[in-house]
N, C-alpha and C positions, 0 to 999 in steps of 0.2 A: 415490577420486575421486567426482563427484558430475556430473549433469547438470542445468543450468537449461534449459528445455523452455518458456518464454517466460515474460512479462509475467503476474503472477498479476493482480495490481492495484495503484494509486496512490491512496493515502490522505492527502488533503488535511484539514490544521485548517482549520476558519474560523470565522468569527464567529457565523452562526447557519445551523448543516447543516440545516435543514429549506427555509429561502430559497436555499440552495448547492441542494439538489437540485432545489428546483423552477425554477431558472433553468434547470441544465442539462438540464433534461426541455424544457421548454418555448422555451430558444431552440437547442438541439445534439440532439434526438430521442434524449437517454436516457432508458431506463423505469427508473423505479425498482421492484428488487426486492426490496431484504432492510433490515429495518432491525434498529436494537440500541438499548437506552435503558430508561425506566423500567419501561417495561410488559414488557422482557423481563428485567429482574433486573440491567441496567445502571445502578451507581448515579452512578457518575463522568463518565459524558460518553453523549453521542446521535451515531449515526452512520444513513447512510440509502447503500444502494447502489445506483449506477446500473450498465446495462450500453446496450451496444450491440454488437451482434456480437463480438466474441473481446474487447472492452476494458470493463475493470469499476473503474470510479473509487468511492471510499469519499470521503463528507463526514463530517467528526468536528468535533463543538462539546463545549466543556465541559459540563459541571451543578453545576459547584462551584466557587468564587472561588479563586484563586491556586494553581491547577495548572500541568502540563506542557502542557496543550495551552494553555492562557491565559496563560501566559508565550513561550511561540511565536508566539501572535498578537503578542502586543505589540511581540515584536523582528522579526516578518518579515511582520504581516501576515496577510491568506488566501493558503494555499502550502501547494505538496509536503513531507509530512514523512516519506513511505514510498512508496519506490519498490519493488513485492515483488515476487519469482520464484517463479514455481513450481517446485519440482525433486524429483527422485526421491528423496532423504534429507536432510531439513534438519538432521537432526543434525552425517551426514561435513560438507555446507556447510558450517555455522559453524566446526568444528572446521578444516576445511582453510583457511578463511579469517582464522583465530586463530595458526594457525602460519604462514600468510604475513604477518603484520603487524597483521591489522584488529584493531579494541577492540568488543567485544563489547556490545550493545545491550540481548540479550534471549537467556538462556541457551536452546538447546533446552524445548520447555514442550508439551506434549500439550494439546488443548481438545477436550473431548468432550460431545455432548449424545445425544438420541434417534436421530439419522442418522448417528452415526457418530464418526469421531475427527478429527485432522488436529494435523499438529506443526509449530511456527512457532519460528523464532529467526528473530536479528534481529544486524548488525553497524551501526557508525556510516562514516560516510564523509566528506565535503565540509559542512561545518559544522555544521547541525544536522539535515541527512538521514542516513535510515538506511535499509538494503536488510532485508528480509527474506526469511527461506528458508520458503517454505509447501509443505507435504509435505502434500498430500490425498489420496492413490490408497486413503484406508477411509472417504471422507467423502461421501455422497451426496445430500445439500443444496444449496438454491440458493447459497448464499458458504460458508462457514465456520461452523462452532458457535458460537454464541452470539447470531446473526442470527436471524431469522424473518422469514418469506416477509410481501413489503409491494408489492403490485404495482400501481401509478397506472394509472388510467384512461386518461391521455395516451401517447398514440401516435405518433411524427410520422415521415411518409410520405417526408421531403422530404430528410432527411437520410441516409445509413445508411453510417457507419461500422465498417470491419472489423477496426483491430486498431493499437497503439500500434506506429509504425514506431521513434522513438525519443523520448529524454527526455532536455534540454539542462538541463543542471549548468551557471549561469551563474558566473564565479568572480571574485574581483578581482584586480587588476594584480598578476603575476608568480604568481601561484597557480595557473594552467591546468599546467604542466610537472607538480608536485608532487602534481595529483590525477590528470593522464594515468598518472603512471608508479604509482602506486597501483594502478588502473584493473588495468593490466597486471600487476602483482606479485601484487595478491591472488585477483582474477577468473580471471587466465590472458589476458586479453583484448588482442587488439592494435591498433594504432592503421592504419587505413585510408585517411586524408584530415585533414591537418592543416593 
């Protein structure tokens, strides 16, 4: 078995992540601190990180015409496309989540830079979201390997958020049952208030 130990981060496509972070710096008080993209050897798409107290939101835009992430925009918009957990072995995760049903996103995958290492897999869930398992306990960076440290100037006093209480999967008519009980077969997780 495995533990999810909270909310790693939510990684949002959208149209142009460098306008996505500096909205949510400037109207929601998050800093940005880690980004990824050409200048760090990203050649497929630009991502910028924000945080605020325990919650760490990722903006990702393409850099290249008819991708994954630019075929997401086009069907859904700016939107959640990774909801991730942090947990103690993303490897047993996926694998325990592979033999309760789920279809696999992103095999078990090691990313390693100068601070360290950290091992990410990924399963699919409610349409074209997808959970991943991020295993960091040898990774001693601001986000994740492949990021580098990008920290704005802006500050804001007014806000200060501590932590993603939850994350609504909106679904369509008669599809809520069939992803609750997923929810519960693959996760373990049980339903509190329906």
């Amino acid at each position: 078995m495995y533990t999810i130990t909270g909310f790693n981060h939510c990684e949002l496509y959208v149209g142009n992540a460098k306008q996505a972070a500096f909205y949510f710096s400037q109207t929601m008080g998050f800093r940005i601190i880690a980004y990824r993209g050409l200048e760090t050897g990203s050649r497929d798409r630009v991502s910028y990180v924000l945080n605020q107290g325990e919650i760490f939101f990722v903006v990702t835009s393409s850099l290249k015409a008819d991708t994954e992430i630019g075929r997401h925009i086009v069907i859904h918009g700016d939107g959640i496309k990774d909801v991730a957990f942090t947990v103690d072995d993303a490897t047993k995760a996926w694998q325990y989540s592979l033999e309760k049903g789920a279809r696999s996103a992103k095999q078990p995958t090691k990313i390693v830079d100068e601070l360290g290492e950290a091992i990410i897999s990924s399963v699919h869930t409610f349409g074209d979201t997808i959970h991943s398992f991020i295993e960091r306990n040898n990774y001693s960076g601001v986000f994740l390997p492949g990021y580098k440290e990008h920290y704005s100037s802006y500050d804001s006093e007014s806000l200060r958020l501590n932590h993603i209480d939850h994350v609504v999967g909106n679904q369509t008519d008669g599809q809520m049952e069939p992803v609750c009980n997923f929810y519960e077969k693959v996760f373990g997780w049980h339903r509190f208030w329906s």
